[in-house]
Structures are given as structure tokens and as C-alpha cells.
C-alpha angles and dihedrals in degrees: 000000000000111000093246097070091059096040121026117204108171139090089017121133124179134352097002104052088046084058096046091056098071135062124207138192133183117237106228093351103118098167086055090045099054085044085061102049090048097053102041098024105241107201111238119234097270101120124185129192089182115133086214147011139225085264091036101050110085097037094050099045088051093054097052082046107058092031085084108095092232102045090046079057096048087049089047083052098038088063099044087057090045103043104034141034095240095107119095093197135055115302093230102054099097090024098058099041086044088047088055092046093052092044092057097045097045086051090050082048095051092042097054094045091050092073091053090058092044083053095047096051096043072050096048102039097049111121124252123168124236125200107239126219083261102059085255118136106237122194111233135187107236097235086054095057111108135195120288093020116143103242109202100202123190120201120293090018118140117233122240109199131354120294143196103219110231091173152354134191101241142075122305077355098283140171144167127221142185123223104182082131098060108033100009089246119136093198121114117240126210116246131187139184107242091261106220084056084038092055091053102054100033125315123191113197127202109314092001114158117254114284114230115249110221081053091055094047095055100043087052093059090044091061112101112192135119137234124231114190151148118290114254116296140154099247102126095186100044136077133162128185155112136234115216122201135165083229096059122074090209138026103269103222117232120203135180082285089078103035119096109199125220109269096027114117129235101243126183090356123113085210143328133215112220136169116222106241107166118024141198106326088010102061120100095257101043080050096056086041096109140146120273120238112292104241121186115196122252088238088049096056087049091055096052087040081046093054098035081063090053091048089055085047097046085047092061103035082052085055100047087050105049080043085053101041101054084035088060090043096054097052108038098021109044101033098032115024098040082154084080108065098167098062108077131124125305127201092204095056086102082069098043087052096050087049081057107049090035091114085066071087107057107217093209090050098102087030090057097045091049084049095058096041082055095060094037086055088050093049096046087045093054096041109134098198088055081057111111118176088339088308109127126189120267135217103202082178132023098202105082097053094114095053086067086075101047096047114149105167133034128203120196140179110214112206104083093358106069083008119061081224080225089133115202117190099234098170151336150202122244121174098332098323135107105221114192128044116202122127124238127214085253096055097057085043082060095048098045086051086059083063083244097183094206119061109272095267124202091267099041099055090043091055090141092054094096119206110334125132093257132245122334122265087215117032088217089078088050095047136043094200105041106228112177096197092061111066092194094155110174119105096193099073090063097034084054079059118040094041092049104250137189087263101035096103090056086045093057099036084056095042092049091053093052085055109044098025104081143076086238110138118205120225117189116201102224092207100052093018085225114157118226132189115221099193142174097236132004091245100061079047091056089045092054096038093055093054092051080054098048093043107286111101111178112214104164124056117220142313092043100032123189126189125196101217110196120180128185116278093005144094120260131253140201119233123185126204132186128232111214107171130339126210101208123217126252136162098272099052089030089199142070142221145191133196106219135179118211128210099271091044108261117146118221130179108209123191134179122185150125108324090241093059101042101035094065093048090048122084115259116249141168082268100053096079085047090057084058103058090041096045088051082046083055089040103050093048091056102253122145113244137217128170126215137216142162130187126192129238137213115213088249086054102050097039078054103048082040094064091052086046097042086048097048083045097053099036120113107211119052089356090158091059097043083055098050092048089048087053079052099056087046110048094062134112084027121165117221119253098182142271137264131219119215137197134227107179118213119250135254118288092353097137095048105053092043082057092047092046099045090046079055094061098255123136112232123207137187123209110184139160093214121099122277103265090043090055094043094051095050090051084055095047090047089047092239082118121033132189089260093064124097109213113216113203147234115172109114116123107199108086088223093051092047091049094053089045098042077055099057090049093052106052093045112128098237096055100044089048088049098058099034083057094043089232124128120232103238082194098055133083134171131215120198121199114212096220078058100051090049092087087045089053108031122179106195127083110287129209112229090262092054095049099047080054101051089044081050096053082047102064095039083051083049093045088050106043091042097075095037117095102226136008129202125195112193122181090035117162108215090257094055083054090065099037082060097059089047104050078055111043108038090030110046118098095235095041095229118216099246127206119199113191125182140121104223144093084244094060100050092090088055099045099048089046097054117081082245121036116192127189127201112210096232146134094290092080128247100298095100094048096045093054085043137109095201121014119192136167103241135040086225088065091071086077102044 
């Protein structure tokens, strides 16, 4: 049942379509809600992911059956043998084999099928508990759950639907929740009650005392209120709507903050209240729960062309014998053999004879290729050199085994791919100043690149790093809290500090922002009394990570936030610090801040992003030419950079910049935008703290296989969203560039200045000389810049003449990259990932069989739209294997 059947949403104007476009259910009303479900037909919670049902089955089957070229012809054969005496052989000859055929792969089709509804019942008969009008806890089935039912959820309890929290039993009515089932990632997500709801039924503020249970529950039934909110959608990350209560003055706004989604899990709660708002096929996952793109294999278009061409020359063979034959007839047999009077000519021998050369076609041929995709699934599935860590590979299809052979392109995310995403804090710049030595892979690919004579040594590589005793020979004088996996190595950062230097207010001020400015959320195993970092990205964990290690220890999550400071020879102290708001990171901003109050009172925004994106909104200084000397040092030797900046706030400043954020917060159109333009207004006017370098390690065996591969013929390209030296160094770590190549550039973001210099690349010599004659320049690569490829690949709406002059700027890219021997696009948006695959694989004259290969969200896009995905099991989550055709563990085993 399509959405737009239950709720109609075009051709409305007015009242009405403003009406239509919200949704609305009645908190413990249960007359007004089945009202509701009657009358606009809310699903219930019962959810299938079953190809067919009992009625569909046969039809269905039938159909994917016959929608094959050949079977459609046996079927055509099969009839003319059953319903007419045209055949010379037996009826039953093509029907019987073709019967066979259909009953095996209908049984193939029930039986896997089978296992989808087995899955679906062990799903819809799972117990959840709803709060009775009593007061009472009731067991329900979860297919059985409805709209507008009160779900009481204890930690580490999945949820069944989506719900709208009205209380929790901690404090400020938090909770946390996983959602590994619904976007693949482990880390835990803050969670609150709407508070004025919250306050109604039963709040608890900061170091309340416990609220009792049966009281909550019966203030929670006593509470009388409704829900407005948007229609069902697939938008994960987004949420509008508004509660409504006699008891309220206003409507309190409710966003995706306070919105817990079917298949995430309770964490660190005692229990939740939450109202069902969208059920089974409504709720946001089942939403989302969609086919992946239909790929044929490159062999299996050749064999229905093939057998589109026997059918032509069956056709004509059929036609020159029945020809033949009455001609025969008419000639020996009418005029001669008049002895003979039953054989004459006969209109219908073109079928006879197409009865008779219908073996040209072999029945078993698709039967016989299936089987032996089958087997060489099974065999890649079961490859004991492609196990890492107990992780096989895995062949989600079987139909596009063949096109693993035939591969021209590669496309290949590099975070996590190329890279193992396991980030490491190396160094850092402080005032002026680079703290941490230690050399990367990259670095001493860099240095072997300068032709050094002598091996990259500590100081070498660290060049930047001025004066300075070098790195310690034990880590313990370079950390307060010992942490093995971090090889920070320098003792004079926390010497500057502890002993009160000339730079140990700018050290505190950046440690203190790598531990309060963040969404990481602490768990302490009670047994061990190990702390543990559940973060959104591994890069926030190393941050935070490297400022334990360094003396600040965060204990408490936001919005009370405490932070354990250690320095060195004296005793430790406890600072708090409030979070006020937090204006969260995406693609678009590629930064994040938070609002926080210190304990005296003092209101500080701090912010930590992409240098291109924090650097223009800081004030200039003497040190801000000297950041950007340190930040390309960082960058050539590979490391993964973030600036970061703080601005103060007076009280008058920050009540006024609140209203605009509490209005964009609470809004219920466009709510994401009005947030991004109040963080803009915001982040401005900021002074530089400093700026952090990253590692991201190479995997195992990666320059050996891009070496392998490219020996092999095949074009290697590297889609990224890092800068542009940090992409470059690690191509030439990971051998994809060498000191031999020459890099040709696009980087330019003015749409006059690329074209002139997407001109000039393209009239060069060597390039021309290079595509007239169909050869690759094994001394050419090309870098792409993403602000540059964003007039190649525009969003917006485009007139006629735009859009001549962006297909234009294409084809000369596409002349241009396809002599080169690599390619490398830093700075990519997802979307850009996928724009890149396209241009060559549906624009290129040879139409190239394309491989995409990453292990993130983000490369989900580019791997779904390649003839071959693959999906690397990594640190990114499961979105990338699940939209996968082949998922392995490492990035070597491509080339296994």
C-alpha cells in the first residue's frame, strides 16, 4: 500500500494541504486514536520483508520466470506442440523439460522465501510491554503494537516502533541509545523527553533523587495531551512537530532529539515512556528498507543478445524450409506423384519447422550458468586466504561473478579503505609551536620520494618541530595517563604545563576544548573500572583519547560535563563545565561547536573543524601564517587535520544569539537550515586555539595490491573527502602516484578560471596524442579538487545554457582523465562520488566495467551506482556491505 494512497498530498492548495501535511495522535486517548487509525488508516506494527505471499506466489513467480527471453520462447513452443498437430515429434518434448525448469525454480523461490517469513514471525511476535490505562504493564506482541500506544522500555531493550519519549528516569530525562541496526554505527546517541512534557509527568534535574516508578507510571497515564507531526518519510536524521496539552501555555516543539527509531536499543536508562507515532511500514527503518539496484552481468547481456541472434537465425532457416518444402510439394508431389494424395502443401510448415530447430536454443543454458555462479559464490564465500579476524568474504549475488574479471576502472574511498580508520593523535600546534615527533608511513614515503640518501630519521621528518629535546625514550615522560595505542611522544607539552610555561595557558585552553567539545559519551565497566569512549567517529574518540592521555580525563558526558585534570607532580582536580547548546557537524558545515559555562560563569563557544572552513571565520594574528606552514608539515606527511577556535561571550550576547537558536530549534518547516545559519552567525570573530594531526595508518598489503592492479591494466582512482596534500602523499605511500608522474590540476573554483585551465589541459600535446592514439600515460595523473567538480557536477536547477556548458566541462574531464593513469578527487561530497562513476561509466565510448569499493555511509552512493559494489567490513558501520554486491575485510583481498 504506497503512501500516497493513505495520504494524498497533490493537487492540494490551502487549508487543506496544510492540514494534510501533518499527522496527529492523542496521548492516553484510546477512543480519538482509533478514531484515527480508522480514518487514516495508520498501519499497525505487523512488518514483512517477504518477496510473496501465499496469494502472490504463483503469479509473481510466473512473471520473473517468463520475463527471461528464452523461457517466454519455450513457453511460445511449448503451445504450439500442445494446442495444434503441427509437431513432428512427441507434445510433450519442450513442456515437460520447461515444467521441470519452473518447478525447481519456484521451489528455490519458496524456500527462500520461507526463511524471510520465519524471520518475520521470530520479528513480529517479539514482547514489548505497554502501560495500561491502569497503570498496569501489559505484554504485547509487537505486531500487535498501534499508534498512540504508551511503550514502557527498560535498558538495553529494542524498540519496536517510533516513538515520541515523555519520560525517562534519569536525569534532565536522558537516555542513550544504539542504533547499529538502523545506520551500522556502535556508538551510543543522546537522547532527551521533550521537558516541558517531561516536567508534567515526572522530571528529574541535575542530582535529583530517583523518582519512584509506580508514581511515574501513574502520573504518565494521567497525562492528557496530543502529538502533531510530519507524515511518514525516510529521513533518518530529521524530525518536526509539536505536543499540545491543557496544561501547557504553548505547543512544546519536539525534534529528532526526542525521537527514538524502531531497531535502536535503550542504553544506561532504568526505563523510558514513549508514545508510538509511526508503526510497522510507517516507521522510519522499514521506510528506508528498500531494494537494491537490479545488475545484470556484462556475460549475461552477451548471452540474450546471443540468443536474440539464434532466434533471427532460426527465424530464417524456419522460412527457407517451409519455402523449400511447399516448393518441393508442389513440384514432385502435385504434378508427379499424384499416387500420393496426403502430402500437399501446408501454410503452417514454418511452425513445424520451428518445433523442429527449437534446440538451436538450449533449455538448461540459463540453468547451467546459475548453477556455476552458484559454485563460484560458494567457493569465494568459503576462501580462506580472503578470512580476516573470522570475517569471510561474502557474495551477496552471484550474477555479476564474471564482471570481476573484466574490471577497467576502480573506484575507491580512502578513509578506512586504503586506510585501516583506526585514527591515532601524532602531534599538534599550540601557540606557534609543533608538539609531538614520530614519523608515518606516509612521511618516509615523502622522504624517500626527495631522493634523502640516509633512512627518514625522528628529527628529519619532524623538521617543523623547532628546538625541543626530541621524542621520549619512555612514553610515560610524554603522558600522564599512559595510553599504548597513542605514540604521542613529546615531554615537553606536559612539562609547558605543569611547570607553568610561557605557553601553558594556550595548552590548557586547547586541552580543555578536546575534552569538552565533542558529542563522546564515557562508559565505565563496573567490574574492571575501565573507562571506554562510545563516539560518533573515530576521530572525536582519538581526540578525546589523546587529552585523557595528556591530563584531561573526561568522566561525565554533557550537559554537565566533568572533567578529571592531572598534571604532572600534582594532585588532580575536578572542573565542570556546562553545555549549553551544541551545534552538531555534518557534511555541509564540516565543523562543530558547542556553547559552554564554565564554573565562574564565563560563556565560551568552542569550535573545531576543517581548516577551510575555520581559518576564514578566526581573527588573523602573527601566528596565523605560521598554522599554515605547520598545518601543510601535518599534511605532507599524511596526518588528518582539525583547527581549533574558541570565541567568548557576554551574557547579552549569548540571551540574544539563544532566541534565534531556540526559534530555528523549535520551527517546524526547514528547521536543519535555520540551524545551520544560527551556528553561522555564531562561529564568527573566532581566535584560533590550535590545531591537531591525525593518523590513519595504511592497510595491510595496499601498496601492493594498487601496484598489482595497476601492472594488470586497470585505472585506479581515488575518491576522498581529505585536502588535497594529504590525498597526494598518501597515493604516493600507497604507490598509486610515483616520483616519475607529472600531476596535472583542477582545482580551480571560479567557473571562468577552471575552464581556462581545463583548456589548457586539454590541449596539451601529450594528451591529445594520448587519446587520438587509444594508450595510457603511465607518467600522468590527474587531482581533482571538489569545489572544482562542483561546476562539473551542479545541483541546482540549471538553464539550458548552464547546463550545454557543464555537459561540455564533462567530456573534456573525461578526455583528460581517461589517458591519465590515476586519478585522485580530494575534497568529494558523497554525491560527487557518485557523479564520478557515472560520467564513466555511462559516458565513456568503450563503456568500461566499473568496480566501487568503500566501507562507509558516504560510499554507498558510489558503490550502488558501479556495475560491481564492493564493501569493506570496517569501522564506518554496515551501511556499505549491506548496499554491497561482494563484501570483504581488507582492501588486499580485491586482488586475491
Amino acid at each position: 500500500m504506497s503512501m500516497s494512497s493513505v495520504y494524498p498530498r497533490k493537487d492540494k492548495t490551502g487549508k487543506a494541504a496544510e492540514e494534510d501535511a501533518v499527522r496527529c495522535t492523542f496521548v492516553n486517548d484510546d477512543v480519538k486514536n482509533r478514531e484515527l487509525r480508522a480514518k487514516f488508516k495508520y498501519t499497525n506494527n505487523w512488518v514483512s520483508t517477504s518477496k510473496y505471499t501465499i496469494v502472490s506466489f504463483v503469479p509473481k513467480t510466473l512473471f520473473e520466470f517468463f520475463r527471461v527471453i528464452a523461457n517466454m520462447y519455450f513457453l511460445f513452443i511449448s503451445i504450439i506442440q500442445l494446442a495444434s498437430d503441427w509437431s513432428p515429434t512427441n507434445k510433450y518434448t519442450t513442456a515437460g523439460p520447461l515444467l521441470i525448469v519452473l518447478i525447481v525454480s519456484m521451489i528455490k523461490q519458496a524456500i527462500e522465501d520461507k526463511k524471510r517469513h520465519d524471520a518475520d514471525g521470530i520479528q513480529n511476535c517479539r514482547i514489548c510491554h505497554v502501560l495500561g490505562s491502569d497503570g498496569s504493564i501489559q505484554d504485547k506482541p509487537w505486531q500487535h503494537v498501534e499508534v498512540g500506544d504508551i511503550l514502557f522500555l527498560k535498558d538495553k531493550d529494542e524498540m519496536p516502533a517510533d516513538v515520541l519519549i515523555l519520560a525517562t528516569s534519569e536525569e534532565e530525562g536522558r537516555c542513550f541509545v544504539e542504533t547499529c541496526n538502523l545506520d551500522g554505527e556502535t556508538n551510543l546517541k543522546r537522547r532527551t523527553a521533550c521537558e516541558p512534557i517531561a516536567k508534567l509527568i515526572g522530571f528529574r534535574a541535575l542530582n535529583d533523587p530517583v523518582i519512584d516508578e509506580a508514581k511515574h507510571k501513574q502520573s504518565c497515564v494521567a497525562f492528557r495531551g496530543s502529538v502533531e507531526y510530519e507524515q511518514p518519510n525516510n529521513r533518518l536524521y530529521n524530525f518536526t512537530g509539536v505536543v499540545k496539552a491543557e496544561a501547557l501555555a504553548d505547543a512544546a516543539p519536539i525534534g529528532p532529539t526526542n525521537i527514538i527509531l524502531r531497531g535502536c536499543s535503550i542504553r544506561s536508562c532504568s526505563y523510558i515512556f514513549g508514545v508510538v507515532l509511526f508503526a510497522g511500514r510507517e516507521s522510519k527503518l522499514m521506510q528506508n528498507a528498500r531494494a537494491t539496484p537490479s545488475k545484470q552481468s556484462n556475460v549475461y547481456k552477451k548471452v540474450n543478445r546471443c540468443i536474440i541472434l539464434i532466434f533471427l537465425t532460426q527465424a530464417v532457416l524456419c522460412v527457407i524450409s517451409a519455402l523449400s518444402f511447399n516448393a518441393w510439394v508442389k513440384r514432385n508431389l502435385e504434378l508427379r506423384d499424384w499416387y500420393i494424395p496426403f502430402i500437399k502443401t501446408d501454410s503452417t510448415a514454418f511452425f513445424t519447422f520451428l518445433i523442429l530447430y527449437n534446440n538451436l536454443v538450449p533449455i538448461s543454458l540459463y540453468v547451467s550458468l546459475d548453477m556455476v555462479k552458484v559454485a563460484q559464490a560458494k567457493n569465494i564465500s568459503t576462501d580462506p586466504e580472503m578470512c580476516h579476524e573470522g570475517f569471510y568474504a561474502i557474495a551477496r549475488t552471484s550474477d555479476l561473478n564474471e564482471d570481476l574479471g573484466q574490471i577497467e576502472y576502480i573506484f575507491s574511498d580512502k578513509t578506512g579503505t586504503l586506510t585501516q580508520n583506526i585514527m591515532e593523535f601524532r602531534k599538534c600546534s599550540i601557540g606557534g609551536v609543533i608538539y609531538g615527533y614520530g614519523s608515518t608511513e606516509i612521511a618516509k614515503a615523502v622522504a624517500s620520494l626527495a631522493k634523502q640518501n640516509q633512512p627518514p630519521t625522528e628529527s628529519t621528518i619532524a623538521s617543523a618541530v623547532e628546538y625541543g629535546p626530541g621524542p621520549a625514550a619512555d612514553l610515560n615522560d610524554a603522558q600522564i595517563f599512559l595510553d599504548k595505542t597513542i605514540h604521542f611522544d613529546d615531554p615537553r607539552l606536559i612539562s609547558e604545563i605543569s611547570t607553568g610555561g610561557p605557553n601553558a595557558a594556550r595548552i590548557d585552553e586547547f586541552l580543555t576544548l578536546l575534552a569538552v567539545c565533542h558529542t563522546v559519551i564515557p562508559e565505565t565497566n563496573g567490574t574492571t573500572g575501565v573507562t571506554t569512549y562510545r563516539a560518533s567517529s573515530p576521530d572525536e574518540e582519538a581526540l578525546v583519547k589523546a587529552a585523557r592521555c595528556l591530563g584531561y580525563k573526561l568522566v561525565a558526558p554533557a550537559p554537565l560535563v566533568q572533567v578529571e585534570v592531572s598534571l604532572k607532580a600534582k594532585p588532580s582536580t575536578m572542573q565542570t563545565f556546562t553545555i549549553l547548546n551544541v551545534n552538531e557537524f555534518n557534511s555541509t558545515r564540516k565543523r562543530m561547536s558547542t556553547v559552554v559555562q564554565f564554573a565562574d560563569g564565563r560563556i565560551v563557544v568552542y569550535c573545531k573543524g576543517a581548516d577551510n572552513v575555520i581559518i576564514p571565520r578566526c581573527k588573523l594574528d602573527s601566528s596565523s601564517a605560521q598554522l599554515d606552514e605547520h598545518l601543510k608539515a601535518f599534511a605532507s606527511e599524511g596526518l588528518r587535520t582539525l583547527v581549533l577556535a574558541k570565541r567568548e561571550l557576554s551574557e547579552a550576547d549569548y540571551e540574544a544569539w539563544n532566541k534565534v537558536y531556540q526559534a530555528a530549534a523549535t520551527s517546524l518547516t526547514d528547521r536543519d537550515n535555520l540551524l545551520d545559519a544560527a551556528a553561522e552567525g555564531l562561529e564568527v570573530n573566532m581566535d584560533i586555539v590550535g590545531a591537531t594531526a591525525i593518523e590513519d595508518k595504511l592497510q595491510v598489503g595496499v601498496p601492493n595490491t594498487i601496484h598489482s592492479l595497476a601492472q594488470a591494466g586497470i585505472k585506479i582512482w581515488v575518491l576522498t573527502g581529505d585536502k588535497e596534500e594529504t590525498a597526494v602523499n598518501i597515493g604516493h605511500a600507497c604507490r598509486l602516484l610515483n616520483d616519475g608522474m607529472q600531476l596535472l590540476f583542477i582545482n580551480r573554483e571560479s567557473l571562468a578560471e577552471l575552464t581556462e585551465q581545463l583548456e589548457y589541459l586539454y590541449n596539451m600535446d601529450s594528451i591529445q596524442s594520448h587519446y587520438k592514439d587509444k594508450t595510457i600515460a603511465d607518467n600522468i595523473a590527474i587531482v581533482c579538487d571538489g569545489k572544482a567538480l562542483v561546476h562539473f557536477f551542479p545541483s541546482k536547477a540549471l538553464t539550458v545554457d548552464e547546463k550545454v556548458v557543464a555537459k561540455e566541462l564533462r567530456r573534456k574531464l573525461l578526455v583528460v582523465a581517461s589517458v591519465c593513469k590515476a586519478l585522485i578527487a580530494c575534497r568529494v561530497s558523497p554525491a560527487q562520488k557518485a557523479d564520478i562513476v557515472n560520467m564513466v561509466r555511462y559516458h565513456s565510448h568503450n563503456k568500461p566495467i566499473t568496480l566501487a569499493i568503500g566501507d562507509g555511509a558516504n560510499d554507498v552512493n558510489m558503490i550502488q551506482s558501479a556495475h560491481v559494489g564492493i564493501g569493506i567490513c570496517g569501522q564506518e558501520g554496515v551501511q556499505a556491505v549491506n548496499a554491497s554486491d561482494y563484501a570483504i575485510a581488507q582492501f588486499r583481498y580485491e586482488y586475491a
